[in-house]
ChimeraX commands (.cxc) that place a marker at each C-alpha (Angstrom):
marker #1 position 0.00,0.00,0.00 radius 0.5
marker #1 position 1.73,3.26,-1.21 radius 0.5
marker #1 position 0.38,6.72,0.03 radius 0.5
marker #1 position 0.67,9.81,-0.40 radius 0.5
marker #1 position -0.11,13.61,0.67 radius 0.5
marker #1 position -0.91,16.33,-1.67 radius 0.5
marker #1 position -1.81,20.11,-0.59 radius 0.5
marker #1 position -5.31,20.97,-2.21 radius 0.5
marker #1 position -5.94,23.68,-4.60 radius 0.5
marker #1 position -8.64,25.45,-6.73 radius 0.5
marker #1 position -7.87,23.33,-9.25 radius 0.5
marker #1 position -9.04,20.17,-7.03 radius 0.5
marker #1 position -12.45,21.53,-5.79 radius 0.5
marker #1 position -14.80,18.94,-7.97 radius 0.5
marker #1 position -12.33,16.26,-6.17 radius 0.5
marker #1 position -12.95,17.80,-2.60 radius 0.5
marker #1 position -16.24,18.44,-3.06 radius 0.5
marker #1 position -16.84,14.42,-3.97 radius 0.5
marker #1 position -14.52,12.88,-1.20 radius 0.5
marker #1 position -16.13,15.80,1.28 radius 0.5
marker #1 position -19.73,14.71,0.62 radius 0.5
marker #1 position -18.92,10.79,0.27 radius 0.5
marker #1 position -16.99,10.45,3.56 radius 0.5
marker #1 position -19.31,12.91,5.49 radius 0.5
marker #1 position -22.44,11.04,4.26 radius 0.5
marker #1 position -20.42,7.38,5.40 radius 0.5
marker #1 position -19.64,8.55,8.53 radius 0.5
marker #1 position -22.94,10.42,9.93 radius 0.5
marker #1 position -26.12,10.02,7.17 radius 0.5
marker #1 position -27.36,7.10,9.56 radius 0.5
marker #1 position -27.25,9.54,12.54 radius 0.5
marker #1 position -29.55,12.46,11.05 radius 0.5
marker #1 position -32.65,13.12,8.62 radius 0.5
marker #1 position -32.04,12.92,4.87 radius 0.5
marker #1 position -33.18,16.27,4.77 radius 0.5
marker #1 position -30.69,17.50,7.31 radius 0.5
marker #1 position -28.04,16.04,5.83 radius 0.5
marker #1 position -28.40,17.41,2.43 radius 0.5
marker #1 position -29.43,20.65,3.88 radius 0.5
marker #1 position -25.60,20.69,5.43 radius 0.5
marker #1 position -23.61,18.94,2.57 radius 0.5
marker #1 position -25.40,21.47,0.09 radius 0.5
marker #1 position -23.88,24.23,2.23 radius 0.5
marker #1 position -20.39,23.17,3.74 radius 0.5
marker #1 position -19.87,21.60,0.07 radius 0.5
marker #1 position -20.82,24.29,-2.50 radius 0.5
marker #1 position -18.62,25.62,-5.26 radius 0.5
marker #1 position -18.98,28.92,-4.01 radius 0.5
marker #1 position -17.84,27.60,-0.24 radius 0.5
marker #1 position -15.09,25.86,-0.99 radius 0.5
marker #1 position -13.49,28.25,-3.40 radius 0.5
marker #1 position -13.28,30.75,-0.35 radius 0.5
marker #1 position -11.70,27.79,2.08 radius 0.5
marker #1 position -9.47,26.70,-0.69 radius 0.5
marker #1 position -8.21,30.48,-1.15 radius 0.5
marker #1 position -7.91,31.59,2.54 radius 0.5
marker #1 position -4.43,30.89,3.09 radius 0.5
marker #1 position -5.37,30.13,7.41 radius 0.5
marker #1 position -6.65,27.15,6.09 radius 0.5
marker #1 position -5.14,24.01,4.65 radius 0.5
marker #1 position -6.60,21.17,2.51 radius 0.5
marker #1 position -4.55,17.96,1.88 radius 0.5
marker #1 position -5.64,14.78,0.18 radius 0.5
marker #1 position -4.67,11.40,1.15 radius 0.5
marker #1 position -3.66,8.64,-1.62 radius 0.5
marker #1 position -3.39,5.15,-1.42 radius 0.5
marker #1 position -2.28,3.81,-4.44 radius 0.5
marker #1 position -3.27,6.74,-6.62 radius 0.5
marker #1 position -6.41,6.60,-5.42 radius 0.5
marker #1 position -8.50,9.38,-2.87 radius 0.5
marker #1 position -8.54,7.51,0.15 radius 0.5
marker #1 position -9.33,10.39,2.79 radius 0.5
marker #1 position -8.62,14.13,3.79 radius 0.5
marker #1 position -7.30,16.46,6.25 radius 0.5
marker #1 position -8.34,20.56,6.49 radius 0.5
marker #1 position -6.43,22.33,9.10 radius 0.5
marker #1 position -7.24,25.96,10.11 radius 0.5
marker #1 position -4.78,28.90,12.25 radius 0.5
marker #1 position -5.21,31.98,12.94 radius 0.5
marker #1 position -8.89,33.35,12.36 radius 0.5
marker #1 position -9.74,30.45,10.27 radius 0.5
marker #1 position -10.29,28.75,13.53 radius 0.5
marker #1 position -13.73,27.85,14.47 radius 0.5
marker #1 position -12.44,28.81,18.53 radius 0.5
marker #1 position -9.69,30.34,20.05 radius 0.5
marker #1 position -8.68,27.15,22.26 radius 0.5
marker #1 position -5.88,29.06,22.40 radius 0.5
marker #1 position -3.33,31.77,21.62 radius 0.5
marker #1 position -1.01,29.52,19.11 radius 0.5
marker #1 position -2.80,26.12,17.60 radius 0.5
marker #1 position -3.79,24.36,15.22 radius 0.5
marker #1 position -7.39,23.33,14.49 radius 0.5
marker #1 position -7.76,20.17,12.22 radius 0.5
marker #1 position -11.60,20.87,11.14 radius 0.5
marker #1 position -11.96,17.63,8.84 radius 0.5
marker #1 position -10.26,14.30,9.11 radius 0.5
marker #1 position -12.10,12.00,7.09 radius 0.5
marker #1 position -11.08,8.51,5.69 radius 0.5
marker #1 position -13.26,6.89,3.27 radius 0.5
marker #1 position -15.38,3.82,4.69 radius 0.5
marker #1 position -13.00,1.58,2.35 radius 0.5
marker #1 position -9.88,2.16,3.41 radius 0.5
marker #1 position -10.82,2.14,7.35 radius 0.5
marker #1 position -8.85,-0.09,9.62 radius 0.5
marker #1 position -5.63,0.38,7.60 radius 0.5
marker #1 position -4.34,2.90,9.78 radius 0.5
marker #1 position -5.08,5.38,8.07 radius 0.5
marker #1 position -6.79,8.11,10.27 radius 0.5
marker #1 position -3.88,7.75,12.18 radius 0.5
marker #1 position -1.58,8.79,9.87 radius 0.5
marker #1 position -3.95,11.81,8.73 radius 0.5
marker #1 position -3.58,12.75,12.68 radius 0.5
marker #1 position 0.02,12.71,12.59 radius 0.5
marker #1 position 0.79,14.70,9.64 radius 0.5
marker #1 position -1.87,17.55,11.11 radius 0.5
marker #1 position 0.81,17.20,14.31 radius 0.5
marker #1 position 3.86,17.12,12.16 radius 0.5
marker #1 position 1.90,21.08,10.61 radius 0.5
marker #1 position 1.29,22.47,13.58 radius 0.5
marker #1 position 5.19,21.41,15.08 radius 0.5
marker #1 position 6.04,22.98,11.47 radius 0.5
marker #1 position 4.39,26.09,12.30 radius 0.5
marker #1 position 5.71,26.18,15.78 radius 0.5
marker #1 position 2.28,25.79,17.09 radius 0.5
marker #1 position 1.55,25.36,20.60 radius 0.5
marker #1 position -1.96,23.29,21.03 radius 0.5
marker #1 position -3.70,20.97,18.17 radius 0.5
marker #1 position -7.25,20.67,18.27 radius 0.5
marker #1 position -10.58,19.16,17.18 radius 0.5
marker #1 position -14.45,19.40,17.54 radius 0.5
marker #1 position -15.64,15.95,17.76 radius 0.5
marker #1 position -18.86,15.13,18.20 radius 0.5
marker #1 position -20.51,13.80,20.98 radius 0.5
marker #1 position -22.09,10.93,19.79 radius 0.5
marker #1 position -18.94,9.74,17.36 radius 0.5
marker #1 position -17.65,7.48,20.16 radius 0.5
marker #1 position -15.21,6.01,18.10 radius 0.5
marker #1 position -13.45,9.24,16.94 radius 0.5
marker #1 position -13.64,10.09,20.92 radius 0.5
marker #1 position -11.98,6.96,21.89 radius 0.5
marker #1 position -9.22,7.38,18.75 radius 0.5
marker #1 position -7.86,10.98,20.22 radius 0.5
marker #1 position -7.92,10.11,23.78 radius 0.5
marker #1 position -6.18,7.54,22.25 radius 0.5
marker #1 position -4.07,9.97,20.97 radius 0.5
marker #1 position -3.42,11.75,23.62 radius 0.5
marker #1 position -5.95,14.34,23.25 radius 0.5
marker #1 position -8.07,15.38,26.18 radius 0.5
marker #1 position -11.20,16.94,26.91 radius 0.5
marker #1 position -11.45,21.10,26.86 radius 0.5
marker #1 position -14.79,22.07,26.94 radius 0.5
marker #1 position -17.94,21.45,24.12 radius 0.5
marker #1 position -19.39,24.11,21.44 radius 0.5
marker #1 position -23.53,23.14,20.24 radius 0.5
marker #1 position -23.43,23.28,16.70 radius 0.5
marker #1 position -26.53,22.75,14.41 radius 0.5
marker #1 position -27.50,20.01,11.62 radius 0.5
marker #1 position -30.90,21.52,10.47 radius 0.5
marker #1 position -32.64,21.77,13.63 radius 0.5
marker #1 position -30.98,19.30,15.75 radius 0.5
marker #1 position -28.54,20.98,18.11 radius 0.5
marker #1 position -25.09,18.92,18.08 radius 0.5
marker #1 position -22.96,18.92,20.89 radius 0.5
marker #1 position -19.00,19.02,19.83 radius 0.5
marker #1 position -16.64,17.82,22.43 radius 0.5
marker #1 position -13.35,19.92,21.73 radius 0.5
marker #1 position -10.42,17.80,22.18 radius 0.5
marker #1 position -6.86,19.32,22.19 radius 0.5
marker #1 position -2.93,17.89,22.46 radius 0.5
marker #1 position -0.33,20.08,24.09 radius 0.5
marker #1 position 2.75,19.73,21.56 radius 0.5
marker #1 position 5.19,22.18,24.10 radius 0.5
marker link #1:1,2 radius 0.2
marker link #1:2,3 radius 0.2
marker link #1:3,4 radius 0.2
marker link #1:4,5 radius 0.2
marker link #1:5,6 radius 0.2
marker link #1:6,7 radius 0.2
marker link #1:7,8 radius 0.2
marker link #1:8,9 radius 0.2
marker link #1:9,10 radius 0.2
marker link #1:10,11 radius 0.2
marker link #1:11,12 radius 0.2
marker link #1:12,13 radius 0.2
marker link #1:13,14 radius 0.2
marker link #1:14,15 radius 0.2
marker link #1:15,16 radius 0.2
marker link #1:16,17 radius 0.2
marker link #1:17,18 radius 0.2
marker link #1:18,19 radius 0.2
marker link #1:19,20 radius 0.2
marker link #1:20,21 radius 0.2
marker link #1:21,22 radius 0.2
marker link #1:22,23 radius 0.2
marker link #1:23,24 radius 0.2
marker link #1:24,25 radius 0.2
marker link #1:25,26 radius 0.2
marker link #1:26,27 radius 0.2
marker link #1:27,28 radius 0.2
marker link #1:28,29 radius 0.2
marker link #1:29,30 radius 0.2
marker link #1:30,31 radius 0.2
marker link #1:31,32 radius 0.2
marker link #1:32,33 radius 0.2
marker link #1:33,34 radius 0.2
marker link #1:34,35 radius 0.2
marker link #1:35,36 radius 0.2
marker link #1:36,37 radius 0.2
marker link #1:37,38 radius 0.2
marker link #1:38,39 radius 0.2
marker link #1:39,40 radius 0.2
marker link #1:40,41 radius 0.2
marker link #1:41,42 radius 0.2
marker link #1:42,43 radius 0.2
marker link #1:43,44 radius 0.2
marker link #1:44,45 radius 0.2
marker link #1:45,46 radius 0.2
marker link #1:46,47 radius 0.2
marker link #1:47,48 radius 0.2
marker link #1:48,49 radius 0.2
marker link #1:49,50 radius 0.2
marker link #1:50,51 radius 0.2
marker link #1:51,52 radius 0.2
marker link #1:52,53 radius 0.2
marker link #1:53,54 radius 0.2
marker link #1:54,55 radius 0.2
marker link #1:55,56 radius 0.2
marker link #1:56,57 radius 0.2
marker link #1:57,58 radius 0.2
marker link #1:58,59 radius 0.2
marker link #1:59,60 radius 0.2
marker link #1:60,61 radius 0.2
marker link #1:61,62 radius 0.2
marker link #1:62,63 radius 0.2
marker link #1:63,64 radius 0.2
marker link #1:64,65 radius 0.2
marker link #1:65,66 radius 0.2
marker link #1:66,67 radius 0.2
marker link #1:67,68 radius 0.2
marker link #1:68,69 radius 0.2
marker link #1:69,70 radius 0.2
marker link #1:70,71 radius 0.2
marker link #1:71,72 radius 0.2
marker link #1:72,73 radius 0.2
marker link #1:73,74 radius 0.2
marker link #1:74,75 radius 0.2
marker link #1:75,76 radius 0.2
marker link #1:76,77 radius 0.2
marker link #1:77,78 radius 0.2
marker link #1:78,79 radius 0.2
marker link #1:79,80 radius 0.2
marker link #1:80,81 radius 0.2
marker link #1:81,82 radius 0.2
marker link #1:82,83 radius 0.2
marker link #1:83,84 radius 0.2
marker link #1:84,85 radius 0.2
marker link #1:85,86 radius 0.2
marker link #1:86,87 radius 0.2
marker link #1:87,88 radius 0.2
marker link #1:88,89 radius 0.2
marker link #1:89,90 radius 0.2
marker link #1:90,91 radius 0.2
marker link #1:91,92 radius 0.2
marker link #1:92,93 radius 0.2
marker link #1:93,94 radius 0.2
marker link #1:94,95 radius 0.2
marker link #1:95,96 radius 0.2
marker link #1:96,97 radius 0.2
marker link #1:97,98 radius 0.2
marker link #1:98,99 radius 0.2
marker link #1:99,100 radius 0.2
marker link #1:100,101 radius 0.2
marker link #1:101,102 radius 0.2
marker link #1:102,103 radius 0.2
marker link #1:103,104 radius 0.2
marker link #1:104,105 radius 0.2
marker link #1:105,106 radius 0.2
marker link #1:106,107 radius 0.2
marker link #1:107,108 radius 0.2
marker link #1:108,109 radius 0.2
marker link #1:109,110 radius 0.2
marker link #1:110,111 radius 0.2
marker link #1:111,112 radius 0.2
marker link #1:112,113 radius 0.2
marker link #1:113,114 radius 0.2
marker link #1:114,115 radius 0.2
marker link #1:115,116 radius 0.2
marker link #1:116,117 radius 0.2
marker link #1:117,118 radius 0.2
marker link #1:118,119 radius 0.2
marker link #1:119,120 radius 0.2
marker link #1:120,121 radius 0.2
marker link #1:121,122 radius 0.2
marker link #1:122,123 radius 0.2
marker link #1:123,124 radius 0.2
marker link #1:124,125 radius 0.2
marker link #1:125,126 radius 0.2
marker link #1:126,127 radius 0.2
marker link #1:127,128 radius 0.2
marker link #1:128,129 radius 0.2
marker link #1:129,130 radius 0.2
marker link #1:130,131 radius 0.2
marker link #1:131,132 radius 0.2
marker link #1:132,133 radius 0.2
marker link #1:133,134 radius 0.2
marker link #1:134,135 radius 0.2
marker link #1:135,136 radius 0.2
marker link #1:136,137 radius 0.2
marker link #1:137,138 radius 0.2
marker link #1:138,139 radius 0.2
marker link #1:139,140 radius 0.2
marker link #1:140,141 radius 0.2
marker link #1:141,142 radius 0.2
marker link #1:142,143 radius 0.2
marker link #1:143,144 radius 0.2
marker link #1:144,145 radius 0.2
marker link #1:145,146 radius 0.2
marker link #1:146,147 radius 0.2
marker link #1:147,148 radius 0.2
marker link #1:148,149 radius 0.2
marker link #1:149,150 radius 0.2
marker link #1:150,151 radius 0.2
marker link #1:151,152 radius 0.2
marker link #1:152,153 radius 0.2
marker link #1:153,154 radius 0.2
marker link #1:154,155 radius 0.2
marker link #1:155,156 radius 0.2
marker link #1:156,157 radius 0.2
marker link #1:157,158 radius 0.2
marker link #1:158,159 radius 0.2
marker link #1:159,160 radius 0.2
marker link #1:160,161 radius 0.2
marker link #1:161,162 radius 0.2
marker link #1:162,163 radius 0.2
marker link #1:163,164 radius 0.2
marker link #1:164,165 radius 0.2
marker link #1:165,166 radius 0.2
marker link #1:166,167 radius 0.2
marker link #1:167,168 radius 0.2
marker link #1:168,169 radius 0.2
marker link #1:169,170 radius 0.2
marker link #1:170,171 radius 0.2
marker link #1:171,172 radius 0.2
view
């Protein structure tokens, strides 16, 4: 199994915007309406919405390949591309998706670690995630991880309030 990393540009946006709505659909379409979840992919997955992530340079998009092939993603924010200020030098990693396929290949994990190996890059202090409450497994993977528990943020899929555990690493 060969992978490799490649930084995500305009140019890739019909690619993003098919691994974004495949691996968020995978991971969480048996957790909400239909409705709700097109209602959110139609928005966090719009041309218009992911030419202005793709051009803010606070924010980072990186595809993962196994064998030439999409396998997953990574978007990483700084700066005021963060969705909090967890605090005064980190790293948010907003997405970290791996397609349904490729799970249990280790995978995720090495997603994880190259958003670490960034924020050491970028002499960051604290990496962070929002993960939601009811995504045990992704809770039990970072604790895993050693990321611990800093507080929650509600956030909203149509109507349903979500609760979003953030979960942060110390890298100094």
């Amino acid at each position: 199994m060969r992978t490799d990393i490649k930084i995500c540009t305009l140019d890739d946006l019909l690619s993003l915007q098919q691994i974004g709505t495949e691996t968020y659909n995978e991971t969480y379409s048996h957790l909400n309406t239909p409705e709700d979840i097109n209602e959110y992919l139609e928005n966090a997955f719009n041309n218009e919405q992911l030419q202005k992530e793709l051009s803010n340079p606070s924010s980072t998009f990186l595809f993962l390949y196994v064998d030439k092939i999409i396998a997953g993603y990574l978007k990483v924010n700084e700066g005021d591309a963060q969705t909090f200020n967890v605090d005064e030098n980190a790293l948010e990693i907003e997405r970290i998706f791996v397609k349904n396929n490729f799970h249990s290949k280790g995978l995720g994990k090495f997603l994880l670690q190259k958003a670490i190996d960034i924020a050491n890059e970028r002499d960051k202090n604290t990496i962070w995630l929002g993960v939601w409450r009811k995504n045990k497994n992704a809770i039990d993977f970072h604790k895993k991880m050693g990321f611990e528990s800093r507080g929650s943020y509600s956030t909203y899929i149509g109507d349903e309030e979500q609760i979003m555990y953030i979960m942060a690493k110390a890298l100094k």
